[in-house]
Structure formats: C-alpha cells, structure tokens
VODREN-729129 format. One record per residue: z, x, y of N, C-alpha, C in turn; residue in three letters. Coordinates in steps of 0.001 Angstrom, whole numbers, plus 500000, padded with zeros to 6 digits. Atoms other than C-alpha are relative to their C-alpha. Last residue first. Layout:
BEGIN
ZXYZXYZXYala/...
END
This chain:
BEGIN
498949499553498962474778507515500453499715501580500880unk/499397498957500306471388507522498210500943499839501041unk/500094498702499085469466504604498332501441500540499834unk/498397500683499498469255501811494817499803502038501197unk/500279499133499103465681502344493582501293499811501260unk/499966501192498707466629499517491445499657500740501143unk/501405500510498820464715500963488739500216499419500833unk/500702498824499421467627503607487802498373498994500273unk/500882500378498204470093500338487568499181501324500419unk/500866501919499687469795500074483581499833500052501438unk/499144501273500433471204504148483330498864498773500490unk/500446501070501518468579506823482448500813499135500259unk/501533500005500221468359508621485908499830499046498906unk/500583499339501345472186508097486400498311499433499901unk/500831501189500514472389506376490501499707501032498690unk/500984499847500579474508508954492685499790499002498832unk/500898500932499442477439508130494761498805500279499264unk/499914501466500055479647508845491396499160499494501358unk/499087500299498821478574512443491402499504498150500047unk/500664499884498587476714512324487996500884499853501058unk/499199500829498786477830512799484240499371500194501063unk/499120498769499555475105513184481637500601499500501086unk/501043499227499116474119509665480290501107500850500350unk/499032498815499317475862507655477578498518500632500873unk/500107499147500500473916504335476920500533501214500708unk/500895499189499719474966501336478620499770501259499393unk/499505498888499210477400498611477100498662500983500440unk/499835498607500557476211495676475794499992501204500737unk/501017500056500507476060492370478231500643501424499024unk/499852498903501051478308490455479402499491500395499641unk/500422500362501483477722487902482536500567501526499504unk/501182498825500192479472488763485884500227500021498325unk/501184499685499228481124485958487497498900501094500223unk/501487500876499774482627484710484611499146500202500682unk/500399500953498418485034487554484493498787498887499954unk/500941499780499510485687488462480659499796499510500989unk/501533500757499866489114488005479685499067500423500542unk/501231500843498285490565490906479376499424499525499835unk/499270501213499055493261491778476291499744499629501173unk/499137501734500658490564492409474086500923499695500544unk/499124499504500546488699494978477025500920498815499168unk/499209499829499514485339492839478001501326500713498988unk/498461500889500758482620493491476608501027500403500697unk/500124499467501686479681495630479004501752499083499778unk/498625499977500446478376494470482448500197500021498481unk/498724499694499247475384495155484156501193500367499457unk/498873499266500686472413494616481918500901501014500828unk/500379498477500802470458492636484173501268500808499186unk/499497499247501603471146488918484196499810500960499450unk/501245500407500856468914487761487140500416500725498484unk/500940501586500118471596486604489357498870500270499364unk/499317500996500315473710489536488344499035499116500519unk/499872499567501752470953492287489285500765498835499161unk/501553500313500595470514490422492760499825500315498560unk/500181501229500017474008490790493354499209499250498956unk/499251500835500785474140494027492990499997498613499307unk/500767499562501477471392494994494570500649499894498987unk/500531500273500170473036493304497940499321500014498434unk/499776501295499872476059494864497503498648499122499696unk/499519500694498226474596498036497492500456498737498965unk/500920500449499584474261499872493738500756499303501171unk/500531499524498792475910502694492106499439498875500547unk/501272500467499507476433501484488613499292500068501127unk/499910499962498452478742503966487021498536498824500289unk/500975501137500206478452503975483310500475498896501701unk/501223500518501007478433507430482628500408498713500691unk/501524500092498728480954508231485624498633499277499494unk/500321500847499700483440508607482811499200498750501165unk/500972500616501155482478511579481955500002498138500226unk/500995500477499607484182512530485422498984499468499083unk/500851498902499443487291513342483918498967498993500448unk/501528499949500222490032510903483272499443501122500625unk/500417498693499476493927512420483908498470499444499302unk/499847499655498214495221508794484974499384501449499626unk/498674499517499906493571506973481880500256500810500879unk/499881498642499590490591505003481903501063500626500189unk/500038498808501075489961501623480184500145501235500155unk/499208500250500938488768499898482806500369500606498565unk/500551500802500773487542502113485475500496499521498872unk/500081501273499377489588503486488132499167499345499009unk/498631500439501046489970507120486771500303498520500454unk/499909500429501244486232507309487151501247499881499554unk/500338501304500258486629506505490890500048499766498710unk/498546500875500246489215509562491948499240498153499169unk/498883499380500469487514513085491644500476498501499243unk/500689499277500785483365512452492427501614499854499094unk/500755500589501128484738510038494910499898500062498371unk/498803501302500681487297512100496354499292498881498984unk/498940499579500732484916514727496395500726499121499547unk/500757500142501395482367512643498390500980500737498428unk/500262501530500560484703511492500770499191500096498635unk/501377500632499288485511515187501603500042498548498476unk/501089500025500301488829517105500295498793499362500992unk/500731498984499361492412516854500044498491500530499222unk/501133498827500793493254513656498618499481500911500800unk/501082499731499238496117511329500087499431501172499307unk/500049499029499839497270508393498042499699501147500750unk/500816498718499669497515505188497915500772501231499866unk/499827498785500245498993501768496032498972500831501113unk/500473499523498407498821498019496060500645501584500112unk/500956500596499493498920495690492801499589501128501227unk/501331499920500704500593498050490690498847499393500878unk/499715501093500654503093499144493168498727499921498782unk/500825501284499507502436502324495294500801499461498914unk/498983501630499824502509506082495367499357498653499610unk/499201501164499393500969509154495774501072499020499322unk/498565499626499491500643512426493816500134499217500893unk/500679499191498505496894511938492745501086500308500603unk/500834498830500785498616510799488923499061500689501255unk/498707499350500168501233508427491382499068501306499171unk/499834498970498278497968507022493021501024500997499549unk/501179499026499668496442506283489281500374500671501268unk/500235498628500746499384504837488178499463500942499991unk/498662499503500031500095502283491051500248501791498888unk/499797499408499548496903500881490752500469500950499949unk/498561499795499404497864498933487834499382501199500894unk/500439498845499764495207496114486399501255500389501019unk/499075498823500878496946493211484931499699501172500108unk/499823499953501932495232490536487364500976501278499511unk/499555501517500406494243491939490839500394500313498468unk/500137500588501565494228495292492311499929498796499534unk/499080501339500379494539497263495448499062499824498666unk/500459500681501151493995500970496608500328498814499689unk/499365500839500534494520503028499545499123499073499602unk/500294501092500583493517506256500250500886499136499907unk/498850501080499789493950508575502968499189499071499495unk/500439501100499746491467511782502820501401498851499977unk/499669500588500883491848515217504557499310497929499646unk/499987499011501157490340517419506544500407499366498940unk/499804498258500208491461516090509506500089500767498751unk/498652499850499097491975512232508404499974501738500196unk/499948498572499258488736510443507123501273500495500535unk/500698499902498574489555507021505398500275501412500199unk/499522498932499546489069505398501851499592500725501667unk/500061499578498445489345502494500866500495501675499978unk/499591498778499395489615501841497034499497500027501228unk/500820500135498837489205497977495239500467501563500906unk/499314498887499128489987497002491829499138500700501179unk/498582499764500304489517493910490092500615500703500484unk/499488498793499771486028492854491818501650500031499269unk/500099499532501426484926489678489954500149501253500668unk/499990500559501112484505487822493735499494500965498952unk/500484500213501029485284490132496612499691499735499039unk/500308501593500487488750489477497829498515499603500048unk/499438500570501347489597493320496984499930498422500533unk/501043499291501079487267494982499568500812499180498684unk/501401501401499474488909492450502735499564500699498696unk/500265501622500821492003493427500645498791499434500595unk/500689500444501090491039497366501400500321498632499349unk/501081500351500588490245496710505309500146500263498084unk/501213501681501259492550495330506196499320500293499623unk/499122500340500697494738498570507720499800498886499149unk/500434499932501438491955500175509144500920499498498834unk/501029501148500153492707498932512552499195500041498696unk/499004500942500503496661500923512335498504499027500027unk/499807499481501782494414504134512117500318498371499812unk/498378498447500448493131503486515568499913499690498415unk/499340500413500795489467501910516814500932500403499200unk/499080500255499596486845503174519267501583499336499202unk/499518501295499658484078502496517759501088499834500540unk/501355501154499819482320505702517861500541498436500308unk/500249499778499094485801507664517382498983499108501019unk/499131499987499028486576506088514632500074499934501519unk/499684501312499724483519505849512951501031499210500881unk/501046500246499146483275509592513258499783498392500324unk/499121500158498908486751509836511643498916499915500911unk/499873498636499400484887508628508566500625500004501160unk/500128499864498544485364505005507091500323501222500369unk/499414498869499111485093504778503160499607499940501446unk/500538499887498993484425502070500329500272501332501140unk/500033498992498869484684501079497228499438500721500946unk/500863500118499339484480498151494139500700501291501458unk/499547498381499152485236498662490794499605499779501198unk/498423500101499986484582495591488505500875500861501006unk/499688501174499597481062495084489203501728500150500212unk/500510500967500206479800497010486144500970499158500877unk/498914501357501120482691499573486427498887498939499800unk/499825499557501079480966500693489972500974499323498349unk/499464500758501415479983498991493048500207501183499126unk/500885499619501485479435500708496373500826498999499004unk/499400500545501007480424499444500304499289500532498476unk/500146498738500869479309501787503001500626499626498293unk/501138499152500126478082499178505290500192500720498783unk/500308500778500224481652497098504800498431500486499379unk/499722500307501463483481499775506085499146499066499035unk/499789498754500336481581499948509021500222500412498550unk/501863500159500457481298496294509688500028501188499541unk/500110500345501370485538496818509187498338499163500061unk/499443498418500977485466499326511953499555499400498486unk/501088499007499923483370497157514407500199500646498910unk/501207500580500692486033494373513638498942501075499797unk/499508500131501799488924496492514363498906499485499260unk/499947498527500438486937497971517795500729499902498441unk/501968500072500931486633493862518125500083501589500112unk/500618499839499091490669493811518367498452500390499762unk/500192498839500384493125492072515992498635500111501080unk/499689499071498783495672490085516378498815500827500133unk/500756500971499221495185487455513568499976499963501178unk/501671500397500562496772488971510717499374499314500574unk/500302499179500605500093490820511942498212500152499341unk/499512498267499150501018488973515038499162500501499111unk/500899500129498890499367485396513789500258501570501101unk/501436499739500328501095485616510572498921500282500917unk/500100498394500357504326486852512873499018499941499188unk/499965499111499252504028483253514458499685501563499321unk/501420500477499812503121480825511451499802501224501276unk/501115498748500117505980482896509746498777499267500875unk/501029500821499880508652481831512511498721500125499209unk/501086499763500233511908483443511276498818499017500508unk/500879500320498136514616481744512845498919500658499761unk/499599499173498903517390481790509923499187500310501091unk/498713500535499590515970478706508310500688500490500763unk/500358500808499067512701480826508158501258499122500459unk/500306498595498749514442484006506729499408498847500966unk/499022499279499021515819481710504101499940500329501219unk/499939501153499157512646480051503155501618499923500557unk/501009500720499485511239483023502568500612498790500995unk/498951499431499198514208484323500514498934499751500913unk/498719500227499419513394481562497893500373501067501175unk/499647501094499159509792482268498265501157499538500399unk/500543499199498928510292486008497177500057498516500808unk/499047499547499019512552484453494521499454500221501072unk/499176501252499711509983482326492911500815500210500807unk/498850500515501386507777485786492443500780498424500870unk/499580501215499761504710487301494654500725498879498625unk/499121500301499988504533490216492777500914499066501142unk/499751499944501113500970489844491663501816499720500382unk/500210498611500899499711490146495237500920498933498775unk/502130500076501019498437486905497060500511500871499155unk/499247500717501841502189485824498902498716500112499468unk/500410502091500067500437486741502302500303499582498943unk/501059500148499236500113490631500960499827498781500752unk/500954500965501178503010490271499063498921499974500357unk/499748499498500911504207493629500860499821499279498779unk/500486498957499824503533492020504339499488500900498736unk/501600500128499577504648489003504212499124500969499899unk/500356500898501163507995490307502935498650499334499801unk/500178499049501279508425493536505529499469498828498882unk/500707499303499475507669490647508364499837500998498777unk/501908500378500655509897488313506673498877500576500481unk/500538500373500986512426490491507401499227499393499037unk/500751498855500764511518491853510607499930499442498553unk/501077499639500311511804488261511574499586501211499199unk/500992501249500828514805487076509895498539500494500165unk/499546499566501718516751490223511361499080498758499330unk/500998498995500279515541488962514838500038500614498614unk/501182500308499275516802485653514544499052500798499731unk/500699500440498509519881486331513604498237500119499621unk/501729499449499495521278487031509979499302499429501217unk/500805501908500262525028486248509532498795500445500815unk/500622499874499499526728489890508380499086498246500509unk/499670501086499290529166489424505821499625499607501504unk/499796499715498434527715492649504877501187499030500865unk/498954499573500893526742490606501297500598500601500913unk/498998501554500352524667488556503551501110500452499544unk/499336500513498658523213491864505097500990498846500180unk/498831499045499876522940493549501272500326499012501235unk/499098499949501128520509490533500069501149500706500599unk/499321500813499840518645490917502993501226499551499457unk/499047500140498717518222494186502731500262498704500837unk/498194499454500610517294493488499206500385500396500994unk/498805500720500352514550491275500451501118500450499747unk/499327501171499039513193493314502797500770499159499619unk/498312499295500462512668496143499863500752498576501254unk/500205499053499336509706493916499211501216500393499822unk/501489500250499656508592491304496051500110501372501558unk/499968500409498371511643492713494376498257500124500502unk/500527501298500374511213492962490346499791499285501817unk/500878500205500371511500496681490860499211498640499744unk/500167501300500248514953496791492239498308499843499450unk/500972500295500097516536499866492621499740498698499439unk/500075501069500623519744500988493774498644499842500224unk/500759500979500443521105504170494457499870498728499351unk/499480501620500696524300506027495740498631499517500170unk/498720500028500264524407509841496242499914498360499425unk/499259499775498865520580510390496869501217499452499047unk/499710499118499375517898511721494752501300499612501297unk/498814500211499650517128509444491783500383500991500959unk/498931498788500181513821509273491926501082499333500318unk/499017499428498932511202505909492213501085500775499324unk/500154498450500299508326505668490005501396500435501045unk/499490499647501477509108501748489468499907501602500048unk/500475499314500689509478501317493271499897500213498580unk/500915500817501291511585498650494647498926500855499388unk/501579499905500249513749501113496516499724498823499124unk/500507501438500491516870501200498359498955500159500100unk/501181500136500301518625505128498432499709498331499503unk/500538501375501623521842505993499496498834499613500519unk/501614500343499851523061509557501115500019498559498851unk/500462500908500887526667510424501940498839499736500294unk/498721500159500697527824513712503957499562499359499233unk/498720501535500300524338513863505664500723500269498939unk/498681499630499121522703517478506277500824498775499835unk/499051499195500825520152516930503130501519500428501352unk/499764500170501665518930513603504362501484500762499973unk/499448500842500041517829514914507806501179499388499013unk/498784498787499348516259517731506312501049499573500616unk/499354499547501023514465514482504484500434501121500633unk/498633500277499888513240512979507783501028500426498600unk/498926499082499218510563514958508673501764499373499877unk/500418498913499368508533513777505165500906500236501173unk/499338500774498638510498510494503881499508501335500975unk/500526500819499650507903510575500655500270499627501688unk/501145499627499244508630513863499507499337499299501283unk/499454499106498869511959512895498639498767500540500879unk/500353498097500105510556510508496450500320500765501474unk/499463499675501675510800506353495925500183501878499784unk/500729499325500234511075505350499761500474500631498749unk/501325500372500291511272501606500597499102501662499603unk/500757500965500482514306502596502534498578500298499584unk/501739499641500279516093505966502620499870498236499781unk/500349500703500631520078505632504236498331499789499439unk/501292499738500349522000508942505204499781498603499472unk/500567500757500747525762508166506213498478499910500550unk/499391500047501061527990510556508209499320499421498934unk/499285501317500154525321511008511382501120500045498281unk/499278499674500967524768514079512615500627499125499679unk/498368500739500379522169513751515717500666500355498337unk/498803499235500494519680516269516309501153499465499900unk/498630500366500116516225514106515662501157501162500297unk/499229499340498958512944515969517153501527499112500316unk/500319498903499829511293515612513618500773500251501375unk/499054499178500586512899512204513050499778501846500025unk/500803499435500513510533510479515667501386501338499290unk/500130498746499295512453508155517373499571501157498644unk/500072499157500828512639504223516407499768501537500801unk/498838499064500313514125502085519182499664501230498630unk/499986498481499412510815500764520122501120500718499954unk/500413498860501027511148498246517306499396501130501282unk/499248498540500124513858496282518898499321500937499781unk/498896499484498749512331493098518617500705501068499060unk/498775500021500364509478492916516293501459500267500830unk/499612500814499618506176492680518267501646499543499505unk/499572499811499250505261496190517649501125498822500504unk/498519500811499855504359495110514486501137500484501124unk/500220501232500963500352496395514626501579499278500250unk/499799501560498944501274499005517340500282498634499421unk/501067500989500337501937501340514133500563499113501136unk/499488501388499656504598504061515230498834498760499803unk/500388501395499601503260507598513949500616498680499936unk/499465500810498306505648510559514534498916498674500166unk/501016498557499299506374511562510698499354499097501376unk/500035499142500861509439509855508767498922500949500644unk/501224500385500209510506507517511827499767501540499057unk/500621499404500112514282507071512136498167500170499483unk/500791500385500861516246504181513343498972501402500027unk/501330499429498938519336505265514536499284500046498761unk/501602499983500809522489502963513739499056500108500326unk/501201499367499043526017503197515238499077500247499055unk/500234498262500190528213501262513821499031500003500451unk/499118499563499129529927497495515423499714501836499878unk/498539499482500751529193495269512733500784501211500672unk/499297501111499406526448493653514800501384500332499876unk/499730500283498486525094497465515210500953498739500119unk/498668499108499626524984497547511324500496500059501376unk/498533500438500798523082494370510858501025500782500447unk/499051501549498843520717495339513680501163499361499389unk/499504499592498745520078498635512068500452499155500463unk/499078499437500335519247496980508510500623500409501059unk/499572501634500418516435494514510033501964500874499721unk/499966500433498783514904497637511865501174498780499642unk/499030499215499223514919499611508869500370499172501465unk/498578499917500873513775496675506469500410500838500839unk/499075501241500176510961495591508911501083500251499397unk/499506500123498778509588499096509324500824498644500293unk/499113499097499367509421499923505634500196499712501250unk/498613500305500340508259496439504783500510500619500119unk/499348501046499433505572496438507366501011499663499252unk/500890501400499892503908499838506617501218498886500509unk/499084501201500146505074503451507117499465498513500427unk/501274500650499670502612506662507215500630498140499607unk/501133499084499237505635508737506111498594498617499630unk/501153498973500537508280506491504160499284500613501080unk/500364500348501141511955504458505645498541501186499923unk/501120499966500013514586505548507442499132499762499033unk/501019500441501450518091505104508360498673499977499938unk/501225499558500006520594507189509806499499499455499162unk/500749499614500851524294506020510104498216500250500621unk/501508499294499606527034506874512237499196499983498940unk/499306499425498647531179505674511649498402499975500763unk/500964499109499180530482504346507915500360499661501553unk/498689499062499995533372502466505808499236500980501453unk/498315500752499656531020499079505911501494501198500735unk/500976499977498542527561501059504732501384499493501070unk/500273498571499039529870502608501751499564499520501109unk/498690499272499439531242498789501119499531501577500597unk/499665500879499105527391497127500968501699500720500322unk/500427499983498825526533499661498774500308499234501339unk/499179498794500129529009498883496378499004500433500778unk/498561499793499597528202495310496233500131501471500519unk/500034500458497983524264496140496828501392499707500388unk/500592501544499310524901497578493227499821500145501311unk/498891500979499347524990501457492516499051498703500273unk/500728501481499637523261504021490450500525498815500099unk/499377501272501443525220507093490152499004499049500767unk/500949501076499792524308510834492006500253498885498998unk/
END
C-alpha cells in the first residue's frame, strides 16, 4: 500500500482492461457524481466501467444525472474486473457490499477527502483541503487526457454543490470556485441541477420537514439545536429517506445555533446527521459513534431509540465536550421549544454562559453566568433546579 498522486493514478486507471468503481453506503451527491463522472471518463477512453452501489439504495433526488441508472447493486455484482476504485470512502467499512468486491480485485485505489480516512487499498490519494472528491476526479479526468463533456461537468458539479452545501459549508475554498467555473464552461448548468437537487421537492417532503420542525429542542444555551423524524412520520406522510435529506441545514440556518443533529427512525436503528458552523467539528463526534463526516457535515448510525441517542449523543455536542463525554454534561441542558426559547432570550433569562476564549460570543444570545450543577437528566427532560424549570417547558 503507497500513497500516490492523481499522476500515478491517472496511469494505473489508463493500463486497466475492467474497472469497478464505487463510492460509500447510504451515498450522497458527491459519491454519486464522482462515480458516474469517473465511468464516463473511462468509457470515453475505451474501458469498461461498472458503477457500483455500496448497499441497494439509489436516491431519486439526482436521478437526473445522465447515466445514473447504470449503477447495480454491488451485492448481486459477479463481474471480475482488474482494477478496484473506492470514491469518497475513508474505511473499508464504509463501501459495505462492495468491499468483497475490493478484496477479489488485482489493483485497488482509493480517492478520499476525508481527514479520518485509512490506508487500505494499493494506491491512495487524499486530499483533505478538497471542497468534494468531484473535484479530484476532475482533476484526474484532465490529467486522463480525457476532455470533460457535458455530462461529466454535471455530475461534477453535482458532487461539488452538494458537499459545500451551496458553497455555505466551511470548506467552500477559492479552488472549489475555480473548478466551478470549469464544470460550467464545460456545460454544467448550476442554475439547472440547483433546481434538480434544491427545488424539486414534493409536499410529502414538506409534511416531513413540519414534522421535523415540531420536534425541534434547544440545548448548550441555544447553541445546540435537534431534532428527529420517526418511521411513523414516514409512513403518515408518505415521504422516502431521500425527503429527509434537508432537513439538518434547515436545523443549522437557525440564528446562534452552531450545531445542529437530525435524527431519523430506521428499523431499529437511528441515522444521524450532523452540521456545524464556525470552528465547531462535527466530524469528531460521528467518527467517536463510528461514523464519519467532515467538520462541517458528518453522521452516524446509533443503535437504539431516539431517546437513547439523545440521552447518548447530545452532551458530546456541547461546547467544550470531548468525544467520550458522559451525560454529566446534560447539567446545563436547556430543553425548551423554540418558541420558549425565544421568549427566554427576549427577556434576558439566564440562558447562556461565557463564551469559550477562542469563541466569540453570539450576539444573538446575551451572556449570562453559567447554571448551577444539577444531577444529570435524559436530555429531553427539563433539570428541576436549572433557570428554565419555570418555563413549564412539555415533556417530548
């Protein structure tokens, strides 16, 4: 195993007869844009390239990408291709039916922007400063001598849009625009694929995110903010996995929220995902639950009940908390609706405690002295002695 440029990647993909490429389990818009974008390169070049899906869901959401019904569900793969390729995935764990896959390929290489990302295949390259992996399969397709069509522009700004959130996250960088305005020169349309990905969406999506929205809590004084959609919501409204996919930046562009958790029902299990603003890092806390992520944008999945996950995953979300916190830090939980929130901040109740010395203090939630320790409590629960126990704040 050595850690290789996109030169030297770019010659193994070149020498190749049959490759296999795939990107993570429960796969978003820069894993499906970079495998789709990468396949069409290699096809122009004349190899055979099967797009693999890590476990059998296909998100309708970017259906609109040409080609993207060519993916096939790597669990009932039996081809034998010479060259293994992982996008956008940092852990062997991560490419679920398609790592047996993997281990039968002659050569394996690995493109990640991940900072937690393994070294597990024959030729790696990582990029961490990359706003998606889209760009570095752009990067390789030029280097390819490959001349990027149309459709290769879209997926790729499709994974890139996607993975800056709309250029909003943190690693929205100078470059990300420079390859931006690449992918549009090459035929990208973003006013089009903004209008596929964020402005498609069906009133069973809306229903979902009133839903979400209902079950909203504060914690952190303000700073913490989370939510959860059961599979009963699902059902009731009619509405797939791929319609829960906004809802945690609608929870992170809440004013003086920093960090924002969704969480959704899945057979027994839960499926989080997390975002961030400012210098706060996600990313640490999903990798300490055995996920994933960036700093700005991360999940995990937690076996358990919503309230568990709660009880397990919110006090390591508060500022100042480290990835194996216990629930002590629950003390200064504020439990309250939106509404009662609010209302506490517009009349200056002792909410919020000094800010950490390298955090400014949010303006939009005064400072006040910290709250007195209280025994710990399941985080939907309201501490008897904390400042919001006269808001008569209701019980989830």
């Amino acid at each position: 195993m050595e850690s290789s440029d996109l030169s030297d990647i770019s010659t193994t993909l070149m020498g190749a007869h049959h490759v296999a490429i795939s990107g993570h389990i429960n796969p978003d818009g820069d894993c499906l844009g970079s495998v789709l974008a990468l396949a069409s390169a290699l096809r122009i070049c004349g190899i055979r390239a099967d797009m693999l899906l890590a476990d059998d869901g296909l998100p309708e959401l970017y259906a609109f990408m040409p080609g993207y019904r060519g993916f096939r569900p790597a669990s009932a793969y039996d081809g034998h291709p010479d060259l293994f390729v992982a996008l956008d995935t940092p852990t062997p764990k991560r490419l679920g039916c398609s790592f047996p896959v993997m281990q039968r390929t002659p050569v394996t290489i690995t493109i990640d922007h991940h900072p937690d990302m393994q070294d597990y295949a024959d030729h790696s390259y990582c990029d961490v400063t990359a706003g998606a992996v889209g760009m570095m399969v752009w990067d390789l397709i030029e280097l390819m001598g490959v001349t990027p069509t149309p459709a290769i522009a879209t997926a790729c700004f499709t994974a890139l849009i996607t993975d800056t959130g709309r250029f909003q996250y943190q690693n929205t960088t100078v470059s990300a625009f420079e390859h931006a305005a690449r992918m549009q020169a090459a035929g990208a349309v973003p006013s089009q694929i903004s209008r596929e990905v964020y402005q498609n969406r069906s009133i069973s999506c809306v229903e979902l995110e009133a839903r979400a929205i209902a079950n909203i809590h504060f914690g952190d004084q303000g700073r913490l903010v989370y939510s959860w959609v059961t599979e009963q919501d699902f059902v009731q409204t009619g509405a797939t996995r791929d319609d829960a996919e906004s809802l945690p930046d609608i929870l992170r562009s809440l004013r003086g929220v920093e960090v924002a958790l969704l969480m959704r029902e899945e057979g027994g299990t839960i499926r989080a995902s997390m975002r961030a603003k400012g210098a706060r890092d996600v990313g640490a806390v999903a990798r300490a639950l055995g996920g994933g992520g960036h700093a700005a944008a991360a999940g995990f999945t937690f076996v358990g009940t919503v309230d568990e996950a709660i009880e397990r995953v919110v006090p390591m979300l508060f500022v100042g908390a480290t990835a194996d916190a216990d629930t002590t830090a629950a003390n200064r939980f504020v439990g309250a609706t939106p509404t009662q929130l609010f209302a506490a901040i517009n009349s200056k109740d002792t909410l919020d405690v000094p800010a950490p010395p390298d955090t400014p203090a949010d303006p939009a939630i005064p400072s006040a002295p910290s709250p007195a320790a209280t025994t710990p409590v399941c985080p939907r629960q309201v501490p008897t002695t904390s400042p919001a126990s006269d808001r008569n704040v209701e019980q989830s």
